[in-house]
BAKOLTOR-133530 format. One record per residue (C-alpha): residue number from 1; x, z, y. Coordinates in Angstrom, 2 decimals. Example, Ala and Ser with C-alpha at 12.3 -4.5 7.8 and 13.67 -1.06 7.14 Angstrom:
! BAKOLTOR-133530
> 1:12.30:7.80:-4.50
> 2:13.67:7.14:-1.06
END
This chain:
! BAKOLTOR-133530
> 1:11.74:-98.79:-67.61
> 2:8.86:-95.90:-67.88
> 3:9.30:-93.09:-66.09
> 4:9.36:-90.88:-69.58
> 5:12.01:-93.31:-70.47
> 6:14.33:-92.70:-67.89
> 7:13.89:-88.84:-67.63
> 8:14.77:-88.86:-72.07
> 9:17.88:-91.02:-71.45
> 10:18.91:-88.49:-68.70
> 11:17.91:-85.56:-70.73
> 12:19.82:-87.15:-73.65
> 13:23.06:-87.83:-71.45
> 14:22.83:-84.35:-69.93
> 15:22.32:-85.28:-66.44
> 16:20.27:-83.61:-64.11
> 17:17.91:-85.34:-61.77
> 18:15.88:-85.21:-58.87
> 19:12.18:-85.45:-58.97
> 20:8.76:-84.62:-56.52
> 21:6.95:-81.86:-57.91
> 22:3.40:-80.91:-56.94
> 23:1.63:-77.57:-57.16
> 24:-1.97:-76.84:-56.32
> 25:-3.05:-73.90:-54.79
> 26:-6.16:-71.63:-55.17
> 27:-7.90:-70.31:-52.35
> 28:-7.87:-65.89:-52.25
> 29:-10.46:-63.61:-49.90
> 30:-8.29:-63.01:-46.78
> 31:-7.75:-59.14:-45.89
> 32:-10.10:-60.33:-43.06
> 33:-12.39:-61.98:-44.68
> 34:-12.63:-59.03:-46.50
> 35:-12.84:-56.82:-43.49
> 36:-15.90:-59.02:-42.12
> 37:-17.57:-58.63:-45.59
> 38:-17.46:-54.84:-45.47
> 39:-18.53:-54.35:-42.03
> 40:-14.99:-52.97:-41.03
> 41:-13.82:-55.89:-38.59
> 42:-13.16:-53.08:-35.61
> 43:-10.95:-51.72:-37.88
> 44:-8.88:-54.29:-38.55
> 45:-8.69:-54.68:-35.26
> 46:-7.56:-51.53:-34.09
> 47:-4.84:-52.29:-36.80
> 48:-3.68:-55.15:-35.46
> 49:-3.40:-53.62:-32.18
> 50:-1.56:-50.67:-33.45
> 51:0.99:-53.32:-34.72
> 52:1.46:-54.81:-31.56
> 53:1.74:-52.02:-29.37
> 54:4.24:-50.98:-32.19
> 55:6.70:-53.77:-32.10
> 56:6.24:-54.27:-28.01
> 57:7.41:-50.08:-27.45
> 58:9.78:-50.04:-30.58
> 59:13.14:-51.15:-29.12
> 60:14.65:-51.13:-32.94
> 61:12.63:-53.49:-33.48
> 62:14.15:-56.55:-34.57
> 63:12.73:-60.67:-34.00
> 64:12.90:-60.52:-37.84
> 65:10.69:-57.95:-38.25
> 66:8.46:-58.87:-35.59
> 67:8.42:-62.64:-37.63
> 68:7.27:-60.47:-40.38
> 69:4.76:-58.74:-38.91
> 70:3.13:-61.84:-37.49
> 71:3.49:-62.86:-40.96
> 72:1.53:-59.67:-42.03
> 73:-1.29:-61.33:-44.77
> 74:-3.82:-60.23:-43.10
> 75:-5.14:-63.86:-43.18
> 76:-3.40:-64.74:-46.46
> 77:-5.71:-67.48:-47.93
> 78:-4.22:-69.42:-50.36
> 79:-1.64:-68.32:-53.21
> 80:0.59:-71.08:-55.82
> 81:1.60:-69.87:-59.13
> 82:5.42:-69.36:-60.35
> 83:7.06:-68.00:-63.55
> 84:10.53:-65.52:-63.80
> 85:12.30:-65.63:-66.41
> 86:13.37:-66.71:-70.12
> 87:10.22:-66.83:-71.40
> 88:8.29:-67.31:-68.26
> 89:6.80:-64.44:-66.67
> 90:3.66:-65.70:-64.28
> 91:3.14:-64.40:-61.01
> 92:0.57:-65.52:-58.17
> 93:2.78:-65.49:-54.43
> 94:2.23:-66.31:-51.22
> 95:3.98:-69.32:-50.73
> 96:4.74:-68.86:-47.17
> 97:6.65:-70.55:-44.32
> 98:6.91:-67.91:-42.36
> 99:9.86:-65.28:-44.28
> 100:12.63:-66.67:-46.41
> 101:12.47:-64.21:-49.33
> 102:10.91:-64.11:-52.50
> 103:9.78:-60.68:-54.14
> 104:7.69:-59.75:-56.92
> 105:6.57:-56.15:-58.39
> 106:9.52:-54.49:-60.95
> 107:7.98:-53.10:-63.98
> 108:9.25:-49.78:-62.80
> 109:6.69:-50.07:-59.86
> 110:4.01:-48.14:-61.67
> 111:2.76:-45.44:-60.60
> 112:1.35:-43.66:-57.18
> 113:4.31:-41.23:-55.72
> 114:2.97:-38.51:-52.96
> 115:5.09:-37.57:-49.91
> 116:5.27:-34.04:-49.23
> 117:3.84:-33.35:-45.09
> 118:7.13:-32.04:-44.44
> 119:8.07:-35.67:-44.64
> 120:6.21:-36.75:-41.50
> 121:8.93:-34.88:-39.55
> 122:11.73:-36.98:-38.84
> 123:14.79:-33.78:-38.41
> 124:13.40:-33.33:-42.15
> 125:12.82:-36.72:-43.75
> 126:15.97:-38.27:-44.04
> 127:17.44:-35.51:-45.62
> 128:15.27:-34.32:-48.21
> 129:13.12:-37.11:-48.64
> 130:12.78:-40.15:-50.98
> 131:13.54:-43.23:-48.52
> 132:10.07:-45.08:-48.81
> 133:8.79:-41.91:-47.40
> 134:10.59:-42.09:-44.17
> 135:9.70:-46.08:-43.99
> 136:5.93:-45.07:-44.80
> 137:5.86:-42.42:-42.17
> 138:7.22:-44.55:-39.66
> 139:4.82:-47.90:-40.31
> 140:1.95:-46.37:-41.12
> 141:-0.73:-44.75:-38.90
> 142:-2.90:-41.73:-39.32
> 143:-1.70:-38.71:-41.01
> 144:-1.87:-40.22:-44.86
> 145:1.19:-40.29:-46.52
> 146:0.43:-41.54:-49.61
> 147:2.59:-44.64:-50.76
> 148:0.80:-46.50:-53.35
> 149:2.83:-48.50:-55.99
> 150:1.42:-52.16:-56.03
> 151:-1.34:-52.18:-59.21
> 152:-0.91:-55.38:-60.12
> 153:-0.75:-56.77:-63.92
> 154:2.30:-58.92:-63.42
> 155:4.78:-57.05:-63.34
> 156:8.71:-58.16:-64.18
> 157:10.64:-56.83:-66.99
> 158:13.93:-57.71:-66.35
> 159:14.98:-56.66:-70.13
> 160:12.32:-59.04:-71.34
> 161:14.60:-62.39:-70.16
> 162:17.50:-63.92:-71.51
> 163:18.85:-64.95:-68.63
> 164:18.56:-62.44:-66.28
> 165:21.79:-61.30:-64.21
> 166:21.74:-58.23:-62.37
> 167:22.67:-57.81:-58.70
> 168:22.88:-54.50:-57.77
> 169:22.47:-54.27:-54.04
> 170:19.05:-53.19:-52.77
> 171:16.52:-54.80:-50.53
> 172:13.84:-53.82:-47.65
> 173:11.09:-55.78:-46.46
> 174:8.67:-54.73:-43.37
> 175:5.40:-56.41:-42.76
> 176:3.91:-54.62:-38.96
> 177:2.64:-50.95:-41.58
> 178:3.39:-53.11:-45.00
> 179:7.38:-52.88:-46.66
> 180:8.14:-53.88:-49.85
> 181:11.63:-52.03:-50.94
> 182:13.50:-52.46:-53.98
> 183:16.64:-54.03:-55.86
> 184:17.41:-57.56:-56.34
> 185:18.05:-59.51:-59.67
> 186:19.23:-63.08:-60.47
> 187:16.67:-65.10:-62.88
> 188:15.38:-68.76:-63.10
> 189:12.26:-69.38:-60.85
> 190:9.69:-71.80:-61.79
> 191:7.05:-73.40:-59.50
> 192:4.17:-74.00:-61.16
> 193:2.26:-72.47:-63.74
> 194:3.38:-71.86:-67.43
> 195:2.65:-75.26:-68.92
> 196:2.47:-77.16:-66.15
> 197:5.15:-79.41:-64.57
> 198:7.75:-77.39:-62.67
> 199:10.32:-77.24:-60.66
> 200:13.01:-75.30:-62.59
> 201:15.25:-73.72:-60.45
> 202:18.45:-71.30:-62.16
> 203:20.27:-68.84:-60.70
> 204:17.81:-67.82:-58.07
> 205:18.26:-64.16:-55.99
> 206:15.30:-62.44:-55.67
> 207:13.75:-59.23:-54.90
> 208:12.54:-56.29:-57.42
> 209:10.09:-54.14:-55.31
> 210:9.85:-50.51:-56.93
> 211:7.81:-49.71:-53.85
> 212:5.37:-51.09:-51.75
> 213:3.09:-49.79:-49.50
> 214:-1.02:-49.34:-49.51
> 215:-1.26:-52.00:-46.86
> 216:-0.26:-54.14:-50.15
> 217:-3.01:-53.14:-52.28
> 218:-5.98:-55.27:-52.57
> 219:-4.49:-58.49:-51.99
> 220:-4.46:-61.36:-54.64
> 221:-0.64:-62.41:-54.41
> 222:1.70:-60.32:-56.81
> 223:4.36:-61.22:-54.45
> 224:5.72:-63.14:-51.55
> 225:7.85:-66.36:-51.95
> 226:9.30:-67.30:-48.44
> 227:9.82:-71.36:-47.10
> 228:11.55:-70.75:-44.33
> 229:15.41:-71.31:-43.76
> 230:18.12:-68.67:-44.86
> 231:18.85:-67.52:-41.22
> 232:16.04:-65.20:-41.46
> 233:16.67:-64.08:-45.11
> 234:17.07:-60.27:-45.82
> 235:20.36:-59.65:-47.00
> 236:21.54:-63.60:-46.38
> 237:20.28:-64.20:-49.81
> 238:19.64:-68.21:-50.64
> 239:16.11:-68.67:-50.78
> 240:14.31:-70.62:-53.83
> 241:13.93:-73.97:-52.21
> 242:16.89:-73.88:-50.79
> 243:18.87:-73.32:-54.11
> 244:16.20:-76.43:-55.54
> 245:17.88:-78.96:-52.41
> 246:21.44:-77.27:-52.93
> 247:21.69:-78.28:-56.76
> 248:19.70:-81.81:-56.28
> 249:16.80:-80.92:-57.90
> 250:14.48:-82.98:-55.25
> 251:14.23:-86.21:-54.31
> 252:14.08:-85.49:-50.62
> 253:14.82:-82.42:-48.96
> 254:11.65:-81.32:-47.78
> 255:8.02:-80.21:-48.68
> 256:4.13:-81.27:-47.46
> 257:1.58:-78.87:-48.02
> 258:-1.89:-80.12:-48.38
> 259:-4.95:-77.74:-47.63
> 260:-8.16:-79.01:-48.75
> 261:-11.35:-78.25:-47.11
> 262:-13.65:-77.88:-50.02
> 263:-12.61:-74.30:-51.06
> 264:-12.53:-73.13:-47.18
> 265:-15.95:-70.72:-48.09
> 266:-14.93:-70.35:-51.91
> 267:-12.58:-68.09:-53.23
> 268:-10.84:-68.69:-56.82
> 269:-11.57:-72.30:-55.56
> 270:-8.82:-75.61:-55.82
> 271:-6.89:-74.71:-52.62
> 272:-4.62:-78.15:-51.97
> 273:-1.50:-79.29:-52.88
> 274:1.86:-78.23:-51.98
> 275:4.13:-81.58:-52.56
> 276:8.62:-80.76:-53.30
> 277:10.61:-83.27:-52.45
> 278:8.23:-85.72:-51.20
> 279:5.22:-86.78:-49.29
> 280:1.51:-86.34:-50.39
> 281:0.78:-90.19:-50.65
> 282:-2.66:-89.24:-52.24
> 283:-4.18:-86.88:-49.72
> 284:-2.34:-87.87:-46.39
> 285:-1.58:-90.61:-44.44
> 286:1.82:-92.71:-44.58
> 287:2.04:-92.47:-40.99
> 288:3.72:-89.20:-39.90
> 289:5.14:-88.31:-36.46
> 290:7.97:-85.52:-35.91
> 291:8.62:-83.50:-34.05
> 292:12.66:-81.19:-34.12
> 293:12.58:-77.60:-34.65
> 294:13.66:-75.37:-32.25
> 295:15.84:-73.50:-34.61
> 296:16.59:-73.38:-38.47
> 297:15.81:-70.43:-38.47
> 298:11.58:-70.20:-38.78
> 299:9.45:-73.27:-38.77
> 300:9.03:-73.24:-34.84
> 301:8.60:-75.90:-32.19
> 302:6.98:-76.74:-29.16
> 303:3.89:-78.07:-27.68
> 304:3.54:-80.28:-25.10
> 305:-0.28:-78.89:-23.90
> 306:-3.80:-78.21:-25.06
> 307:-7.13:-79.21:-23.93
> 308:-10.83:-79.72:-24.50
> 309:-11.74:-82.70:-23.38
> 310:-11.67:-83.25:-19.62
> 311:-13.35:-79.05:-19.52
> 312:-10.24:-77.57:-20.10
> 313:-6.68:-78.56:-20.09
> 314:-3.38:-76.15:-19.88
> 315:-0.42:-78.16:-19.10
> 316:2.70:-75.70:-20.06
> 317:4.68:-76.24:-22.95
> 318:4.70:-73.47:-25.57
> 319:6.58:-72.12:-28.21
> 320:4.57:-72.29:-31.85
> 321:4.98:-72.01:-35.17
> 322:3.55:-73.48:-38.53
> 323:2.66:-70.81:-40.46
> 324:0.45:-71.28:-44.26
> 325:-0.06:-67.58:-44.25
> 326:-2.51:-67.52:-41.35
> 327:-6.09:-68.58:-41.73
> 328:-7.00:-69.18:-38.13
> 329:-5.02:-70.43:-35.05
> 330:-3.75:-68.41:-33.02
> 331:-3.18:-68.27:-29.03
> 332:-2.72:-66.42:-26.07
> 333:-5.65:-64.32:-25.21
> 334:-6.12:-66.13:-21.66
> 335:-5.57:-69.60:-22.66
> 336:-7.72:-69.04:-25.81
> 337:-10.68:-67.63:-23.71
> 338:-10.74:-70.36:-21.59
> 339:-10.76:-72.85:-24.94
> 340:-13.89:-70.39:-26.31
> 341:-15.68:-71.36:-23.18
> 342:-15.51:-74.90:-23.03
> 343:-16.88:-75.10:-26.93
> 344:-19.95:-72.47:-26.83
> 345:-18.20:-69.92:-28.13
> 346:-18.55:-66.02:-27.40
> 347:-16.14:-63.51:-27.77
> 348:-18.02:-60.53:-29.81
> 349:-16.75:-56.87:-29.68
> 350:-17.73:-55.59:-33.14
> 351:-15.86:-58.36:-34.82
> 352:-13.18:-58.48:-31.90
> 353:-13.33:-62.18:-32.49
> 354:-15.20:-65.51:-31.24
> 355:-18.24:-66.57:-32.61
> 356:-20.18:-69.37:-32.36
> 357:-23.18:-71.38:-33.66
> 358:-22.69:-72.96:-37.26
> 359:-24.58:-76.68:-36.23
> 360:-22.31:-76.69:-32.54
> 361:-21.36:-79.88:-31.22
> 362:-18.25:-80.01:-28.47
> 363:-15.46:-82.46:-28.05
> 364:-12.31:-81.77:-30.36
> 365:-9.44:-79.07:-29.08
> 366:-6.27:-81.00:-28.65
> 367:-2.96:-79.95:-29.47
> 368:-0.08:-82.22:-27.90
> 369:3.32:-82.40:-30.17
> 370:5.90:-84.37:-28.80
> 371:3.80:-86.95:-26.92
> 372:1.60:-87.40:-29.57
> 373:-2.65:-86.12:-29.47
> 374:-3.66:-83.69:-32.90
> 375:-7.32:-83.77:-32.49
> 376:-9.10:-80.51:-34.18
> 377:-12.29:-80.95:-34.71
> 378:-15.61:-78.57:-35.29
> 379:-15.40:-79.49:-38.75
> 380:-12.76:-77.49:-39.57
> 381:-12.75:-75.24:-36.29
> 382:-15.85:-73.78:-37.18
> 383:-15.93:-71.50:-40.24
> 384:-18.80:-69.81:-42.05
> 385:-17.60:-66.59:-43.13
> 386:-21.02:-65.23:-44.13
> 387:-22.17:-63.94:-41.13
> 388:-26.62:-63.73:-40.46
> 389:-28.40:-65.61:-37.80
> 390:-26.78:-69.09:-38.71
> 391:-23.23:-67.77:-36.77
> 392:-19.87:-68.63:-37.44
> 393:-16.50:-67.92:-36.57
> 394:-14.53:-70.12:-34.30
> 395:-11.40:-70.80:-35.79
> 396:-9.28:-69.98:-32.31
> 397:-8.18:-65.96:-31.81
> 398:-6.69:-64.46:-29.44
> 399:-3.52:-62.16:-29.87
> 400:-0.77:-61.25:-27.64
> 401:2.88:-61.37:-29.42
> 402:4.51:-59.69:-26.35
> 403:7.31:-62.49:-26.10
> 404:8.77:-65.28:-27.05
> 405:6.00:-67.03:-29.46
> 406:2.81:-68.19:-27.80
> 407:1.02:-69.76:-30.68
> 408:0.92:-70.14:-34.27
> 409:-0.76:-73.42:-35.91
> 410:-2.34:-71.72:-39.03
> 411:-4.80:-73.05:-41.75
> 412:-7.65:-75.05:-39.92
> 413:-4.70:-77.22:-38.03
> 414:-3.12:-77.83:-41.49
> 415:-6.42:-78.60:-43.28
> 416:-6.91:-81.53:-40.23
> 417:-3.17:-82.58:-40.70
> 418:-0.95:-82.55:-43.37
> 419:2.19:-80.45:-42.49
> 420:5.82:-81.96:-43.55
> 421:8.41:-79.22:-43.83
> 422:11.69:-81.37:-42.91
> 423:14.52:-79.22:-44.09
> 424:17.43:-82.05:-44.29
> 425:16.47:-83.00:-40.76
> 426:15.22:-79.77:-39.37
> 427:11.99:-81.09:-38.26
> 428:8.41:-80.73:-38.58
> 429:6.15:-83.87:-39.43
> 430:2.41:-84.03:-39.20
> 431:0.10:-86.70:-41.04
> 432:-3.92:-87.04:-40.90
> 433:-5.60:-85.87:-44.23
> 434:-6.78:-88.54:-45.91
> 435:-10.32:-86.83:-46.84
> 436:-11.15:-85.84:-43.10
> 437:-10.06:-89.30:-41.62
> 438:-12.60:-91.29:-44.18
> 439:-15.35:-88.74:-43.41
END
């Protein structure tokens, strides 16, 4: 029987049923990216620092928030449409493994709102000051005060959809110096664009932001949608996938993502594929090896080493994670240094990052997972970002998270290897892309 057949006849009986849904991404100018355009890379860097030394000295600090703020879309790349609502209100998120919540600008989030200076004093804040300007004060550096609404055209109107339920409790995301605060509502979520295919998923919690920081402005996502598990969800809520595997809606309880290496120096550009309840048969190889999470909590795991070759080699296991929201990998600062070395690659202080020559030649960095060798090679380790003097960026950085994660395995490890998101089995599975294995 056709496929359209059999999904009438269920239609007709009333019966739901599972499917594999795929949604293509489109490739976005990272805040970096952006900051290496401009000229402003020290900058960013001093930002990121600031962030750091923040979360390392703060003692409130929870491992949530520090998640969040090494989720902190800085190197957001890639963004995957979704509609809210009855009709179908569009929105471009981050679809990202890294949180577990899904947020998207309330149509009362519309205007700039200044904090008086009396604000930046903390005896004086909390009583006779709005709450987001306590949060701002508190996240933010320098001596601006300012909290800008999020200027974005897609807003949701809640009183625009028939099937909208309201919640009525309230909800607070921090990002390192981005938050995103508001109230949370109860609406059908669609992935995929309005008249595509989708993945129709009812009764979904999800957040309302009435305000959201500066650090938010600029970027190309109206919102965050979050892949992770529900351990790590503010408030507990279920998160969108989650509800899709809970009411049977997939096939298989998991997702691949896809990232294609076309776009990499294109923005607006066809992205890759994120595959629901299934794997990507068309872009990656049948043969995937696993490897078990160390929690369902994030996407994290272990490695078993890394090395260069026979130049360099570190031995140690580590903790990582797979993350879709970063566009580089990154390491520890003295393990990474040692990797710069043995490709030709120089660490430069205006950009604060390593740099090497665009035509380089060195043997592939080598990631270990569970006994099995992930070769990276320079074809998707070294990135043009624009730069003069025929210079790119190495796609290896260095930061130091101050405990407990050593490494995450961002973009140019997932454009080499398709990444399966195992949430039945709590695992992570990793497959060769088809395109770079027949190049």
């Amino acid at each position: 029987m056709h496929v359209i057949q059999v999904i009438l006849l269920l239609a007709l009986c009333g019966l739901a049923f599972s499917a594999v849904h795929r949604i293509n991404l489109h490739k976005v100018e990272s805040r970096r990216t952006r900051y290496y355009r401009e000229g402003r890379m020290k900058e960013f860097r001093e930002l990121q620092e600031f962030r750091r030394m923040y979360h390392k000295y703060n003692k409130g600090a929870s491992r949530a928030t520090v998640s969040q703020r090494v989720n902190d879309y800085d190197d957001l790349e890639y963004v995957g449409n979704i509609t809210i609502g009855t009709p179908q209100q569009s929105f471009a998120v981050v679809l990202d493994t890294g949180s577990s919540n899904l947020w998207v600008p309330d149509s009362s989030c519309s205007k700039d709102s200044e904090c008086d200076m009396y604000c930046s004093n903390d005896q004086y804040c909390t009583y006779l000051c709005d709450h987001y300007c306590c949060v701002a004060k508190k996240v933010r550096k320098g001596d601006d005060n300012t909290v800008t609404c999020l200027t974005k055209a897609h807003r949701f109107n809640s009183s625009a959809s028939t099937t909208y339920v309201p919640d009525g409790k309230k909800f607070s995301i921090h990002y390192g110096l981005g938050f995103a605060d508001g109230f949370q509502g109860q609406d059908t979520i669609r992935f995929g664009a309005a008249g595509d295919t989708q993945l129709v998923v009812p009764n979904v919690t999800f957040g309302q932001a009435t305000t959201l920081s500066k650090d938010m402005n600029g970027d190309a996502a109206d919102g965050i949608l979050g892949l992770a598990f529900r351990t790590i969800a503010v408030n507990n809520v279920e998160p969108p996938l989650i509800a899709a595997i809970r009411q049977g809606l997939l096939d298989k309880p998991l997702f691949t993502v896809y990232l294609d290496t076309e776009g990499v120096n294109f923005t607006n550009a066809r992205g890759g594929l994120f595959t629901y309840g299934g794997l990507d048969s068309e872009n990656c190889a049948s043969d995937v090896n696993y490897v078990k999470l160390s929690s369902d909590s994030w996407w994290e795991f272990n490695i078993d080493n890394v090395n260069v070759g026979k130049k360099y080699k570190h031995k140690k296991k580590a903790a990582v994670i797979s993350d879709t929201g970063t566009s580089l990998i990154i390491g520890p600062p003295k393990i990474v240094k040692k990797i710069a070395k043995a490709v030709g690659a120089t660490y430069n202080d205006d950009y604060g990052v390593y740099l090497i020559d665009c035509k380089a030649t060195y043997e592939p960095v080598t990631f270990t997972i569970n006994k099995v060798d992930y070769n990276l090679t320079s074809s998707v380790l070294t990135m043009d970002v624009g730069l003069e003097d025929n210079t790119c960026l190495f796609g290896i950085d260095a930061v130091d998270f101050g405990g407990g994660l050593d490494w995450i395995l961002g973009d140019p490890f997932i454009r080499q290897y398709c990444n399966v998101y195992d949430i039945g089995n709590k695992r992570m599975g990793f497959s060769a892309s088809l395109k770079l294995q027949n190049n």
